[in-house]
C-alpha positions in Angstrom: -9.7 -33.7 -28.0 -8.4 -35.6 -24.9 -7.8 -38.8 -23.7 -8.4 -38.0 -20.3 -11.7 -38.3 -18.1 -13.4 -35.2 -18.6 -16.5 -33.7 -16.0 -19.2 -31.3 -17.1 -20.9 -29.6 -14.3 -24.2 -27.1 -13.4 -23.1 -24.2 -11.4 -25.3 -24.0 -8.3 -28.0 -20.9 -8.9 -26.6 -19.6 -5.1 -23.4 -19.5 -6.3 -24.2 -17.7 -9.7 -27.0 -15.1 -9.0 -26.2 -12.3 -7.2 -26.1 -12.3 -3.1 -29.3 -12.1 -1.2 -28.0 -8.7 0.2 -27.8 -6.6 -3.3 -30.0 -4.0 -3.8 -32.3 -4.8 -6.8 -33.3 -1.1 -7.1 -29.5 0.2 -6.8 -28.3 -2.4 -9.1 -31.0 -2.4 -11.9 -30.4 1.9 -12.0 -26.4 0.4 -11.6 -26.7 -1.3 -15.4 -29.2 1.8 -17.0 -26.2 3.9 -15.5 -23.2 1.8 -17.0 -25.1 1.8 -20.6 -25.4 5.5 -20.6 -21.9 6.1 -19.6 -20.2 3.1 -22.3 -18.7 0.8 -19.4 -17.5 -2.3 -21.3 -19.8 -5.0 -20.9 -22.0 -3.5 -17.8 -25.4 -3.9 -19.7 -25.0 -7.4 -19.4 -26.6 -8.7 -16.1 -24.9 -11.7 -16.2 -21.1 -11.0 -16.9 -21.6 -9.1 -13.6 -22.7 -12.9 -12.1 -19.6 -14.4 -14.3 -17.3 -12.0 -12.2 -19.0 -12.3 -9.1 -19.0 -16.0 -9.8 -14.6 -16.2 -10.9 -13.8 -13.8 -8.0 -14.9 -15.8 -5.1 -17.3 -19.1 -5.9 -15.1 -21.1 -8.9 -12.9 -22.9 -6.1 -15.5 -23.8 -4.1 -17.6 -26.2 -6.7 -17.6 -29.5 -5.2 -16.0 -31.3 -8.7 -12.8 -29.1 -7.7 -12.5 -29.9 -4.2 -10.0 -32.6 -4.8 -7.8 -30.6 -7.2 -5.1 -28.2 -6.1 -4.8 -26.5 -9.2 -6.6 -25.0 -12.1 -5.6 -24.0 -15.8 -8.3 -21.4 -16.9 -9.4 -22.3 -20.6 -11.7 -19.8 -22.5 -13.8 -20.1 -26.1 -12.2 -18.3 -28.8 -8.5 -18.6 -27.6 -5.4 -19.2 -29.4 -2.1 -21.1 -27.9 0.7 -20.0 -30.4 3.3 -22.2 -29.6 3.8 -25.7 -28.5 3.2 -26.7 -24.8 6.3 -28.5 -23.9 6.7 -28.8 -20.5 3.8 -29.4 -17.6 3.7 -25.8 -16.6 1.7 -27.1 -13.4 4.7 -29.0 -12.7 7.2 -25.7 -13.5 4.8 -23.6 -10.8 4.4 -26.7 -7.8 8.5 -27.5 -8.0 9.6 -23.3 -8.0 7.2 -22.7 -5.2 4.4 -20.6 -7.3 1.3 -20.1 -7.0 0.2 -18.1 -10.3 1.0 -18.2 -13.4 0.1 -15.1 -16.2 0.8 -14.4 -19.2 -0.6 -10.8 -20.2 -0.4 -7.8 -17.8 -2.7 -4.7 -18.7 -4.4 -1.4 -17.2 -8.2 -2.3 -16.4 -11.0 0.0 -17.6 -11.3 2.6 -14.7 -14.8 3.1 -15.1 -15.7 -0.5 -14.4 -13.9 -0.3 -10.6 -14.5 3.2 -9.8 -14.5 2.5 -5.7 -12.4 -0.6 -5.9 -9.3 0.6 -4.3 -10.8 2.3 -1.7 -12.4 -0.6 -0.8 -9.1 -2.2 -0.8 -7.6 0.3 1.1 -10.3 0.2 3.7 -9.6 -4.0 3.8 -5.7 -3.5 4.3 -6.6 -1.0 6.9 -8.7 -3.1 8.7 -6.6 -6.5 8.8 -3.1 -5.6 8.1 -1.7 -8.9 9.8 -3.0 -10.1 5.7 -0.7 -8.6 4.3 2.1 -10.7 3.1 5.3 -9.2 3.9 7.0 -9.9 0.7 3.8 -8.3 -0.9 4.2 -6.8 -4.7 1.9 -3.6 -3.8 4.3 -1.5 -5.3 3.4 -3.5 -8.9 -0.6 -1.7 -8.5 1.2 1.6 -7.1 3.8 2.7 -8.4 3.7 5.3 -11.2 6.7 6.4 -13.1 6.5 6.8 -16.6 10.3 5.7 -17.4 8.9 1.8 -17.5 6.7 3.5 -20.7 8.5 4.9 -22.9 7.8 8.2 -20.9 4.6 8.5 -22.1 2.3 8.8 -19.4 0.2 6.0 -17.5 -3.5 5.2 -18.3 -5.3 7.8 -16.3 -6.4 6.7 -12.6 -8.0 8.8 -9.5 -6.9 6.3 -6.7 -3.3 5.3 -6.2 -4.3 2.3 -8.0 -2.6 2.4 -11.6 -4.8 0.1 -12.6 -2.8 -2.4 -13.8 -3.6 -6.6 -13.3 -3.0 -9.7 -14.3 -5.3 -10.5 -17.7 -7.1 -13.3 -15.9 -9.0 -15.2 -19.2 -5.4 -16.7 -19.1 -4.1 -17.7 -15.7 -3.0 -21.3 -14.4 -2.9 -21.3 -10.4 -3.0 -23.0 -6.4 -6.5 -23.7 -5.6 -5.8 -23.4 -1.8 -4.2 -19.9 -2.1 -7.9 -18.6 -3.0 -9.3 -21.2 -0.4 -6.9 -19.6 2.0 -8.5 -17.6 5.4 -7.0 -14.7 3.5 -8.6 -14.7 0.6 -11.5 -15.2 1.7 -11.6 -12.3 4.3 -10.7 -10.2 1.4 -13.4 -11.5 -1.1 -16.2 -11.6 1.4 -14.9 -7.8 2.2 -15.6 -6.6 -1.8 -18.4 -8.7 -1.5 -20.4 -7.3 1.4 -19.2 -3.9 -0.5 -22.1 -4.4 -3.7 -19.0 -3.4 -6.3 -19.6 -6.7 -8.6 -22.8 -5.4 -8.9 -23.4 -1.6 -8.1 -20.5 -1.5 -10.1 -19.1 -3.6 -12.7 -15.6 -4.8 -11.0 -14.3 -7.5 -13.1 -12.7 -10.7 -11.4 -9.0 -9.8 -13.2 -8.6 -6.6 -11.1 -9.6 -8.6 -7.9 -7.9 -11.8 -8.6 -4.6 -9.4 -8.8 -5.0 -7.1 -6.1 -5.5 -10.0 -3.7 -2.4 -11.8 -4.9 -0.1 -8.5 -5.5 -1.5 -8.0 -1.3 -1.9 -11.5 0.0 0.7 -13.2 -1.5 4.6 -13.4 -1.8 5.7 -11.7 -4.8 7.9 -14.3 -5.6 5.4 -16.5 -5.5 3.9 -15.5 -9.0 5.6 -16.2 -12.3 5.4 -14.8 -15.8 4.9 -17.3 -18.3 6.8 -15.7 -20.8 7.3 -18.7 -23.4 3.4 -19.4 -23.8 2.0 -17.4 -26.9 -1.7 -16.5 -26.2 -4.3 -14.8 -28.6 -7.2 -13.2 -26.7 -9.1 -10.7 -28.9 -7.7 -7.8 -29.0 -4.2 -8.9 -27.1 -1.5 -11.0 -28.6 1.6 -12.2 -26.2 4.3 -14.4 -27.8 8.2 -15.1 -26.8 10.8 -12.3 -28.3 13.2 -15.1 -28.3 14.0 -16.4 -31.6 15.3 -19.6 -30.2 11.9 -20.4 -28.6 9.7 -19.3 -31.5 11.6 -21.6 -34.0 11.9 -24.3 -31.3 8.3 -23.8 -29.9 6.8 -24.1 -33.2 5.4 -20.5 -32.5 2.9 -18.8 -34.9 3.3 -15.2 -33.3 0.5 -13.5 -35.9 -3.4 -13.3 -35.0 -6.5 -11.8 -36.9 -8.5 -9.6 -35.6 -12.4 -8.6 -35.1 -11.5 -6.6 -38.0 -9.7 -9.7 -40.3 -6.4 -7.1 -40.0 -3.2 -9.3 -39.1 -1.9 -8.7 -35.5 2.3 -9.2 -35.3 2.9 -6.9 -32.1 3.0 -8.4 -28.6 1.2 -6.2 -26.5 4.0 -7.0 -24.2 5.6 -3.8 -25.9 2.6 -1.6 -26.0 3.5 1.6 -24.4 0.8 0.7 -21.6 1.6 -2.8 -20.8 2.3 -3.3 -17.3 4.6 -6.3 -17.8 7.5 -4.2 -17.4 6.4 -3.0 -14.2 6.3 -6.3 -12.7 9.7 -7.0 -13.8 10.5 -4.0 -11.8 8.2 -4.2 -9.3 7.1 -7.6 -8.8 9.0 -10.9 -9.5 11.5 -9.5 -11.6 12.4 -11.1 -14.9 13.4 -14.8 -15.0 13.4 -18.1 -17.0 12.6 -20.6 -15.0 11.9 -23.3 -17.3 15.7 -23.7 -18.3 15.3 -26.5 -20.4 16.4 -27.1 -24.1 14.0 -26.7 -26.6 16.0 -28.1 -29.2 16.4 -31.4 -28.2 12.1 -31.0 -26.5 9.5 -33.6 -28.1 
């Protein structure tokens, strides 16, 4: 599939298994608890680990510690358009650190003290805070950005909305930054990845919409991307002809999937345009005369 060296590495059982410090007690009644109640994936013992694990260990193996940045592939993924420029390249030379694609409400009964946790965090270190923070992105909650219908329902000021991390390309050193990891080891020491079932696409997003400078993340907006049960793909017709783009997916269910979710009533992607980076097109280059 490549031409390129490739590395296939063991992740370390300290770095998978969950913390010395967790309760095996409170978390084996934490997973009876999350069956009973229907909390996507939180029988499963280790997707909690796999969280755990993408939250605050993957930039620490020792195979990545002389990369700076990381393109996050996952099994049963489709790319719907050609990839015609190095988007690494696009983020380093604009000065960004993240790159997305899909922006969604998370399952509120998978991070039901997450927020306050957060809270307590930005209470407690508020010199982490990056000035030019997008906080208002997680915040905010008017319903004119939806079609006026209203948001997904949420009991903390958190609107629950993040960055679909099973797609994200970013910076290394922004998560091996000092401020990162205060705010990791902080949900850590907490229990949530596993008293709970917090997933590492809320936490991943939180710590960059609180950490980081806003303008800092981009929106790929030209990469189609198929992950079960979410479709993005460019509105552009220019692009889609250009890009070679195949904007249709099947589902579990073998029914054909045309709509972006980027114009789902409860995407959060126009939020960020509001809120966060704004709407822009960075990658200015001319797909018709692109190899």
């Amino acid at each position: 599939m490549t031409s390129s060296q490739t590395f296939y590495e063991l992740i370390p059982a300290e770095d998978w298994d969950k913390p010395s410090f967790i309760d095996d007690e409170k978390f084996e009644a934490s997973i009876s608890r999350s069956i009973l109640d229907g909390v996507i994936y939180g029988g499963a013992k280790s997707y909690r680990n796999m969280c755990h694990f993408n939250s605050g260990y993957f930039y620490r193996q020792k195979r990545l510690l002389n990369y700076d940045w990381y393109f996050r592939v996952e099994p049963d993924v489709e790319y719907m358009c050609d990839f015609q420029y190095d988007p690494f390249e696009l983020l380093r030379i604009n000065n960004k650190i993240y790159g997305f694609v899909i922006a969604i409400p998370e399952y509120e009964n998978t991070i039901p003290t997450l927020w306050q946790t957060v809270e307590q965090f930005m209470e407690e270190n508020p010199e982490l805070i990056h000035a030019n923070n997008s906080l208002d992105f997680i915040t905010s909650n008017d319903t004119s950005l939806n079609h006026w219908q209203p948001l997904v329902p949420s009991s903390s000021k958190y609107n629950l909305c993040h960055f679909w991390s099973n797609f994200e390309i970013g910076n290394l050193n922004f998560f091996r930054s000092e401020a990162y990891g205060k705010y990791f080891d902080f949900l850590d020491k907490s229990g949530g990845f596993y008293y709970e079932r917090w997933g590492d696409a809320p936490v991943h997003s939180i710590g960059l919409n609180i950490l980081a400078d806003k303008n800092s993340i981009h929106h790929f907006e030209d990469i189609g991307y198929y992950h079960a049960p979410y479709l993005a793909c460019p509105t552009s017709r220019d692009v889609i002809a250009s890009k070679r783009c195949v904007c249709k997916a099947y589902g579990y269910d073998g029914d054909k999937i045309t709509k972006p979710v980027d114009v789902n009533i409860h995407s959060c992607l126009s939020r960020w345009w509001k809120y966060g980076a704004g709407k822009s097109f960075l990658n200015d280059i001319d797909y018709n005369n692109s190899i």
